[in-house]
NUVOMI-197097 format. One record per residue (C-alpha): x, y, z; residue in three letters. Coordinates in nm, 3 decimals, always signed. Example, Ala and Ser with C-alpha at 12.3 -4.5 7.8 and 13.67 -1.06 7.14 Angstrom:
! NUVOMI-197097
+---------+---------+---------+------+
|    east |   north |      up | rest |
+---------+---------+---------+------+
|  +1.230 |  -0.450 |  +0.780 |  ALA |
|  +1.367 |  -0.106 |  +0.714 |  SER |
+---------+---------+---------+------+
//
This chain:
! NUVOMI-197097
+---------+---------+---------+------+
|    east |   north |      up | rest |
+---------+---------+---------+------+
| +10.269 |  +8.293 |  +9.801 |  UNK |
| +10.479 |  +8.585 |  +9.878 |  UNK |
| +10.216 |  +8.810 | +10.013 |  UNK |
| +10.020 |  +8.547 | +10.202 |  UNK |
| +10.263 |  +8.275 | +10.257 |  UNK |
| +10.083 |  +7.963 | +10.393 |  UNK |
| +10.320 |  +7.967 | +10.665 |  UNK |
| +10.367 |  +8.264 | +10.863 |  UNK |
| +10.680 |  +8.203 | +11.097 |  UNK |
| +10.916 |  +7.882 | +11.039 |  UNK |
| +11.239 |  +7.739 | +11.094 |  UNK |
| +11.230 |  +7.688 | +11.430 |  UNK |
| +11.622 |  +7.637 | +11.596 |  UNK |
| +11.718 |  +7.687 | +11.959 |  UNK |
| +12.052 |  +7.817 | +11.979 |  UNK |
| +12.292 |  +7.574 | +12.078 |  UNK |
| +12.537 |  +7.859 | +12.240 |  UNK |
| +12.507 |  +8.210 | +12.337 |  UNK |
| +12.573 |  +8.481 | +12.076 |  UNK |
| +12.629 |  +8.801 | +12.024 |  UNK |
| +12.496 |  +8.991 | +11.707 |  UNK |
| +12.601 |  +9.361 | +11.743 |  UNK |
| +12.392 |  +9.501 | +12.063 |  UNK |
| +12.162 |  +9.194 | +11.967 |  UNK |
| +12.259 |  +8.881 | +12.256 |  UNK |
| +12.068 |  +8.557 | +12.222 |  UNK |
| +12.140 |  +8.317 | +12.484 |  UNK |
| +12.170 |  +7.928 | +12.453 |  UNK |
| +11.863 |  +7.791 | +12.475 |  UNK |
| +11.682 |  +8.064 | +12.296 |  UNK |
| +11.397 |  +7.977 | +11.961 |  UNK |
| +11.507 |  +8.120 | +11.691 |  UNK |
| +11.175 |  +8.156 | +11.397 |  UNK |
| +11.197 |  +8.356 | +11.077 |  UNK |
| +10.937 |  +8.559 | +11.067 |  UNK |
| +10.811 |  +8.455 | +10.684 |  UNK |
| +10.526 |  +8.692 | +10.634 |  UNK |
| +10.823 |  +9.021 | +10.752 |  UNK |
| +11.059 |  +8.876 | +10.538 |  UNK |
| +10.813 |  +8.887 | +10.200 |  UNK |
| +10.711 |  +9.208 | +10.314 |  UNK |
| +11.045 |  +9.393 | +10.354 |  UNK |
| +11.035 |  +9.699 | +10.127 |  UNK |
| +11.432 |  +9.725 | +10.122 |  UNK |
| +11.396 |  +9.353 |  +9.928 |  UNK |
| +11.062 |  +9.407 |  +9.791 |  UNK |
| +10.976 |  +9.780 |  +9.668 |  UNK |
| +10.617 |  +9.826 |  +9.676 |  UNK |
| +10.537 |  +9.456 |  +9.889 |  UNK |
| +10.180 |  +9.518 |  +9.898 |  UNK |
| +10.139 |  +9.558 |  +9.555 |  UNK |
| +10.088 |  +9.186 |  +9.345 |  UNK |
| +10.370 |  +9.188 |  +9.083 |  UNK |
| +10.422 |  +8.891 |  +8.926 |  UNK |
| +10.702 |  +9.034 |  +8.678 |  UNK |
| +10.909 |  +9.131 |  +8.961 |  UNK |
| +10.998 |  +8.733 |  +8.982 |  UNK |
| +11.154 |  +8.819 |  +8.612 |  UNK |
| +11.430 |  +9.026 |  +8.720 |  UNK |
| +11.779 |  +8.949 |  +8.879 |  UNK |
| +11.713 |  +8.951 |  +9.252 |  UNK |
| +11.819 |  +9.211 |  +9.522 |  UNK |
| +11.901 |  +8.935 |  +9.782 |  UNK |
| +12.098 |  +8.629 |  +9.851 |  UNK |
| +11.866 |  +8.423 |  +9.744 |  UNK |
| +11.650 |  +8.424 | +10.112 |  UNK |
| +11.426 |  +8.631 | +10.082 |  UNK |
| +11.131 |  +8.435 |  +9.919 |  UNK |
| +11.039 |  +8.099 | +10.148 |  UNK |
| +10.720 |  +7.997 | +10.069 |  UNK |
| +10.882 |  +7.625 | +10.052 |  UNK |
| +11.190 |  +7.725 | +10.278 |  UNK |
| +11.529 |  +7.706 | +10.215 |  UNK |
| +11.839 |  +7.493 | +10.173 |  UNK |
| +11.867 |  +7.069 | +10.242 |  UNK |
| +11.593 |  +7.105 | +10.446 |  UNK |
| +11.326 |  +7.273 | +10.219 |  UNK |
| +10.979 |  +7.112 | +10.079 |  UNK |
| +11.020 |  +6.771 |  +9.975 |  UNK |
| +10.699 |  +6.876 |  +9.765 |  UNK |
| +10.799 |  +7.189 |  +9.644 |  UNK |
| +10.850 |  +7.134 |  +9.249 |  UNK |
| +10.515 |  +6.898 |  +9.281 |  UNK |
| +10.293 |  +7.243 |  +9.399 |  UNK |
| +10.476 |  +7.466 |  +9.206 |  UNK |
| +10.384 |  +7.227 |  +8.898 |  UNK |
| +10.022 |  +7.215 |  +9.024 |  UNK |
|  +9.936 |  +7.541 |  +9.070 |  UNK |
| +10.083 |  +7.591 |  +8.692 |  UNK |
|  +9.828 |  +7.400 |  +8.593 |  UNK |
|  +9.561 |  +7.459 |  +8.781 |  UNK |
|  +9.595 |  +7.807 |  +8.671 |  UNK |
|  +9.629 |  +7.738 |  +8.301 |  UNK |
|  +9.335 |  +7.530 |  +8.287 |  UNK |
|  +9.128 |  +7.825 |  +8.496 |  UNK |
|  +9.260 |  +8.049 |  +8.208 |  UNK |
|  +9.161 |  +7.804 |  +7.900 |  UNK |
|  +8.840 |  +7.704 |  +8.062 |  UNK |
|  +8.696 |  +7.998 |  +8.201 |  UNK |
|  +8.624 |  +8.431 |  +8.174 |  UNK |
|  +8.776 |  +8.598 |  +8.439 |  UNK |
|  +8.685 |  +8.980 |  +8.551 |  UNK |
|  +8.791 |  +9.232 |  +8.857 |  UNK |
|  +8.513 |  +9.244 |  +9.055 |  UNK |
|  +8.482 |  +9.630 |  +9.241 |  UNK |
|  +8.334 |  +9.444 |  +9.585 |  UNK |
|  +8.650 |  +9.241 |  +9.628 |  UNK |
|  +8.754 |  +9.268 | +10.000 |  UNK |
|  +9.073 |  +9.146 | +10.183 |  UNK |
|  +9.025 |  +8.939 | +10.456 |  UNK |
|  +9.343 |  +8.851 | +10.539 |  UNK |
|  +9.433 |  +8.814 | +10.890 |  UNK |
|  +9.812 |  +8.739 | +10.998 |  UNK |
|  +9.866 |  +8.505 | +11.287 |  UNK |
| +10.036 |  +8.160 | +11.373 |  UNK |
|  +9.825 |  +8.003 | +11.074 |  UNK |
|  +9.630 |  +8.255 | +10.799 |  UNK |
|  +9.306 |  +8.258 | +10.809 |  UNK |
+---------+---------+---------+------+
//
């Protein structure tokens, strides 16, 4: 979910004032999106981002805590959040007890970033 998050941009806010961010100036008015799939592939949060490294998740993050948003963030985050995370637990351990699994060599990405991934 980190290196194809199933949403690409969210959070979308129009800023209620105008502001100035260093030489950055965002006038009232403005949407505001984070850019989700940038964000989980920032190398200054995640070394190596295209590379899938699920014991990276084990060690004390880099970040304040933002940098990962599969589900978002704060009171407004997935309602269903802990349900999916649960699910795919599972789905994945009974893929594991029930079944071989092997690399295949003709694997091929076919990832495509846009407004939805396809």
């Amino acid at each position: 979910m980190r290196i194809y998050p199933p949403v690409y941009l969210f959070t979308n806010r129009y800023a209620v004032e105008d502001v100035q961010y260093n030489e950055l100036r965002i006038p009232k008015g403005m949407l505001i999106q984070a850019p989700v799939y940038l964000i989980h592939h920032d190398p200054e949060f995640w070394p190596d981002p295209e590379v899938f490294d699920p014991e990276r998740f084990n060690k004390k993050p880099n970040s304040d805590g933002i940098t990962y948003l599969p589900f978002g963030v704060g009171p407004r985050n997935c309602l269903g959040m802990r349900f999916a995370q649960l699910e795919a637990k599972l789905a994945l351990a009974h893929i594991i007890y029930n079944f071989r699994i092997h690399l295949s060599d003709k694997q091929k990405d076919y990832f495509r970033a846009s407004l939805r991934i396809r």
